[in-house]
C-alpha positions in Angstrom: 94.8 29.5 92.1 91.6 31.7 92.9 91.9 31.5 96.4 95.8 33.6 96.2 94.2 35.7 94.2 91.2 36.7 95.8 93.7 37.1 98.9 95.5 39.7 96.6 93.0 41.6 95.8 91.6 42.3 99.0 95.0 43.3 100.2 95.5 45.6 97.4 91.7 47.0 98.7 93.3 47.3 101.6 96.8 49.0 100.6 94.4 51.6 98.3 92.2 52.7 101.7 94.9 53.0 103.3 96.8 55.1 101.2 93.5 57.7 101.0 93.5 57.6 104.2 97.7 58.8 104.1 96.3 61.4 100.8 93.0 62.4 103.5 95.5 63.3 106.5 98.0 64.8 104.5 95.2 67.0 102.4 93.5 68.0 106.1 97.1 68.7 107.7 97.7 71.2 104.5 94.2 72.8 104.8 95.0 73.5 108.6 98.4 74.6 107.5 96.7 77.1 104.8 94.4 78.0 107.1 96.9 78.9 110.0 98.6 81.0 107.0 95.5 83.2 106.0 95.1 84.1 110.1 98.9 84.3 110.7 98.4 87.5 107.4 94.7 88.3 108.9 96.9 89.3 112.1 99.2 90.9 109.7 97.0 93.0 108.3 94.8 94.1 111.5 98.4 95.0 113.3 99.4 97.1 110.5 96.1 98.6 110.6 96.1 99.2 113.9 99.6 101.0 113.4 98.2 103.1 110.6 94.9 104.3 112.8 97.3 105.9 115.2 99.0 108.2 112.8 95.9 108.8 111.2 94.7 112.4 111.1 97.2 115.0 110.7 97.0 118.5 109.9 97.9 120.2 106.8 100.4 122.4 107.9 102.7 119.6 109.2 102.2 118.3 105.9 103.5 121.4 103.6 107.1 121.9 103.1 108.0 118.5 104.1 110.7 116.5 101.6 109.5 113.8 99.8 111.9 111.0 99.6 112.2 107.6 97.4 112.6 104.5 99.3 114.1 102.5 96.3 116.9 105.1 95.4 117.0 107.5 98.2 116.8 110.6 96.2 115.0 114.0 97.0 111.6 114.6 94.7 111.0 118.1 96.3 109.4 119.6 99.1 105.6 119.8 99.2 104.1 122.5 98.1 100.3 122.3 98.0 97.8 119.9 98.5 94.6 119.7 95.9 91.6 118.6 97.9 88.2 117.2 95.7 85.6 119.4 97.1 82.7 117.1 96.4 83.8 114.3 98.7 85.8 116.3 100.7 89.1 113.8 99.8 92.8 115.3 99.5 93.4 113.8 96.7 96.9 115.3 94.8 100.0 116.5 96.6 102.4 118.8 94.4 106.3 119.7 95.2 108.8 121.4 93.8 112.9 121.0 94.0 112.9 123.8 96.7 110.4 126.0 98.3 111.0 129.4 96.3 111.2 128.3 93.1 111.3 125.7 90.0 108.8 123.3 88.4 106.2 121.6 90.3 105.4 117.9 90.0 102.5 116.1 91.4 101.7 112.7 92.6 98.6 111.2 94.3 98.3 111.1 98.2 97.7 107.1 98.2 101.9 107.0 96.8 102.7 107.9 100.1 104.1 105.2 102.3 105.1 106.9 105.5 104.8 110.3 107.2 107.5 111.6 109.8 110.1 114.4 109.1 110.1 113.1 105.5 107.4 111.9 103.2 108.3 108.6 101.8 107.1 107.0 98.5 107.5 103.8 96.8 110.0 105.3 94.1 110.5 108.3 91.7 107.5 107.0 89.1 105.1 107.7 91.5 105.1 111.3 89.6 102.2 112.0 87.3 102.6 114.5 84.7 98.8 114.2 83.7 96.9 114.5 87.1 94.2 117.0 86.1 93.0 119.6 89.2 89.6 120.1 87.6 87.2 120.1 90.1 90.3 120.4 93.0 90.8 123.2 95.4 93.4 124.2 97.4 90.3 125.6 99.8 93.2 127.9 102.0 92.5 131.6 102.1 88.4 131.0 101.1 86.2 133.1 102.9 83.6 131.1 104.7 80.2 132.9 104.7 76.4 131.4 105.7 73.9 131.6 103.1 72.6 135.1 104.6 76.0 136.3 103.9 77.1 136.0 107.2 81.4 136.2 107.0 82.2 133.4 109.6 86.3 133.5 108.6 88.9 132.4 106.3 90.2 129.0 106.1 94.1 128.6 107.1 94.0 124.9 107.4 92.1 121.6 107.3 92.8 118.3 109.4 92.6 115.2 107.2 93.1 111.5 107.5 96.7 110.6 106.0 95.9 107.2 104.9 92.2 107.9 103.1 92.7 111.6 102.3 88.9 112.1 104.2 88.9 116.0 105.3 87.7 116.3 109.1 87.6 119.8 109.5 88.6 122.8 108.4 91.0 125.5 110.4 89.5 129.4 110.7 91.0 132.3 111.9 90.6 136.1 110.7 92.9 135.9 107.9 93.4 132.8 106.4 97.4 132.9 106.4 99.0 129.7 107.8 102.1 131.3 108.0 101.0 133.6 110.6 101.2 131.9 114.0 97.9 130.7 116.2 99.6 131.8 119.2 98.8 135.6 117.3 95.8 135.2 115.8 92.7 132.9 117.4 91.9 129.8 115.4 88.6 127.8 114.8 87.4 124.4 113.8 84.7 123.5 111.4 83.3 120.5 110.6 83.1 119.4 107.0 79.1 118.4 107.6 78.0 121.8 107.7 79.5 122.5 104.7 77.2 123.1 101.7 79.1 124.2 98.7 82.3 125.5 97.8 82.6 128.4 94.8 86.3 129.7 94.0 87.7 131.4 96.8 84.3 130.6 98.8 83.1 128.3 101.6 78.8 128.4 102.6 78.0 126.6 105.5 75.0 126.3 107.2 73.4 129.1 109.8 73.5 126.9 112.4 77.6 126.2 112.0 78.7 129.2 113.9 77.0 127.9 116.7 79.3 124.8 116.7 82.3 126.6 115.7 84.9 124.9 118.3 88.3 127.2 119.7 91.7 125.9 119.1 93.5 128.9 120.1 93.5 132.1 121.5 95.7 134.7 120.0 97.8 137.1 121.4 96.5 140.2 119.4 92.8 139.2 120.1 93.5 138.5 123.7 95.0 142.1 123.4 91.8 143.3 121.0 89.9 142.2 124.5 91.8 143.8 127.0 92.3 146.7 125.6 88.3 147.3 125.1 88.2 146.2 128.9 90.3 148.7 129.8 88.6 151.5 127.9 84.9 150.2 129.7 87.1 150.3 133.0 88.0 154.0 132.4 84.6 154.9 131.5 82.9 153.1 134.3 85.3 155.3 136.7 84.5 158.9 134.7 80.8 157.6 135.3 81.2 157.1 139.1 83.4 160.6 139.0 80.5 162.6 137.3 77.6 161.2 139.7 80.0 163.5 142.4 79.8 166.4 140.2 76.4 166.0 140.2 75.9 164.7 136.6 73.9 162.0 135.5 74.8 158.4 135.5 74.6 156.1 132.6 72.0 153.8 133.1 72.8 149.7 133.6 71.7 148.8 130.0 74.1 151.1 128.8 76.9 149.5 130.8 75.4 146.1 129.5 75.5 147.0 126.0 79.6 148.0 126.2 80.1 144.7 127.6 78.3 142.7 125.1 80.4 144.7 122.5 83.6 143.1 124.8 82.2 139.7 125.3 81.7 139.8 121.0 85.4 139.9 121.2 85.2 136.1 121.7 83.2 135.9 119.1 85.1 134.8 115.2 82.5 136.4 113.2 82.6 140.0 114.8 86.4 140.3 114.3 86.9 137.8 111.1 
């Protein structure tokens, strides 16, 4: 009676490995399956990240006046009205809107609600709206005048370029008046890098000496284009009375002279000498 028994037992040894072995194959074939799952969504995530780094920086005048639209009920929330940028890390941090662009109540919700940018701005859904966001400590920085610490005017700031997704300000946008409704192809516009700034007061930028140096030129307007030309013109005239009077037997203006007038046109290129 032993001998059946003993025979049963190592069978039922053998039944148990085999079924771990079963448990053991299906276990690994679910931790490959898992693990083709978390790089099927690491994909995921690097494509949609990749889509997002091409739409990345945008400027903030194709930002303002845009409607703002919910995905989940298709409804207007207003058209955009200002953006409130933190100043000490140089993030846009609150956008505000209104129910049209002259008039009525403005609302404000935070720049990470937005979920795409195109000819609308769309958010999640209407609850996105915060009726607490504070702006202590925000700025809306457009109109500042940027000066060096030697009181040097460099401009006024019409504009910034920002990174849609984080809210990281790149650089802000000059020109001579700090309007953004007047058009660049009328007034010349300059970028400056956020890194040389070093503190902004209300309705003030300072930036370092050395930033004028790296100003960069977006445009050139039409009326400084036309500032340029017509100082050219008046050094042409000159220049031609000059060679006129050496006939007559008057002196002629010496060459520094001539130099100095056209340094004074050449300055016309320069922002802070017309800003």
């Amino acid at each position: 009676m032993e001998e059946p028994d003993a025979k049963s037992g190592i069978d039922e040894v053998f039944k148990f490995r085999a079924a771990k072995k079963d448990y053991e194959l299906v276990k690994e074939d679910g931790d490959i399956d898992s693990e083709m799952e978390e790089l099927e969504r690491d994909n995921n995530r690097r494509t949609i990240d990749a889509a997002r780094s091409r739409r990345q920086t945008m400027r903030r005048s194709n930002v303002m006046a845009k409607q703002v639209i919910s995905i989940r009920s298709a409804l207007s929330l207003g058209f955009v009205s200002q953006l409130w940028v933190d100043s000490s890390s140089w993030v846009v941090m609150v956008v505000e809107v209104k129910p049209n662009l002259l008039s009525g109540d403005s609302e404000r919700f935070l720049l990470k609600e937005i979920t795409q940018v195109g000819d609308v701005i769309l958010v999640e859904d209407e609850t996105v709206m915060e009726d607490d966001l504070k702006l202590v400590g925000l700025e809306t920085l457009v109109g500042y005048t940027v000066i060096t610490p030697r009181r040097q005017t460099i401009g006024k700031v019409r504009g910034y370029s920002f990174n849609i997704n984080s809210g990281t300000v790149e650089s802000l946008e000059l020109d001579s008046f700090g309007l953004s409704i007047i058009p660049s192809s009328l007034v010349s516009t300059y970028a400056l890098f956020v890194d040389d700034v070093l503190e902004v007061f209300p309705d003030t930028v300072v930036v370092r000496d050395a930033a004028v140096s790296r100003l960069q030129r977006l445009t050139k307007g039409f009326w400084d284009g036309q500032s340029a030309g017509n100082s050219n013109k008046e050094l042409e005239e000159e220049s031609d009375g000059d060679d006129n009077a050496d006939y007559s037997g008057r002196p002629r203006k010496s060459r520094k002279s001539r130099r100095n007038k056209r340094k004074s046109v050449d300055e016309w290129e320069l922002p802070m000498d017309y800003f």
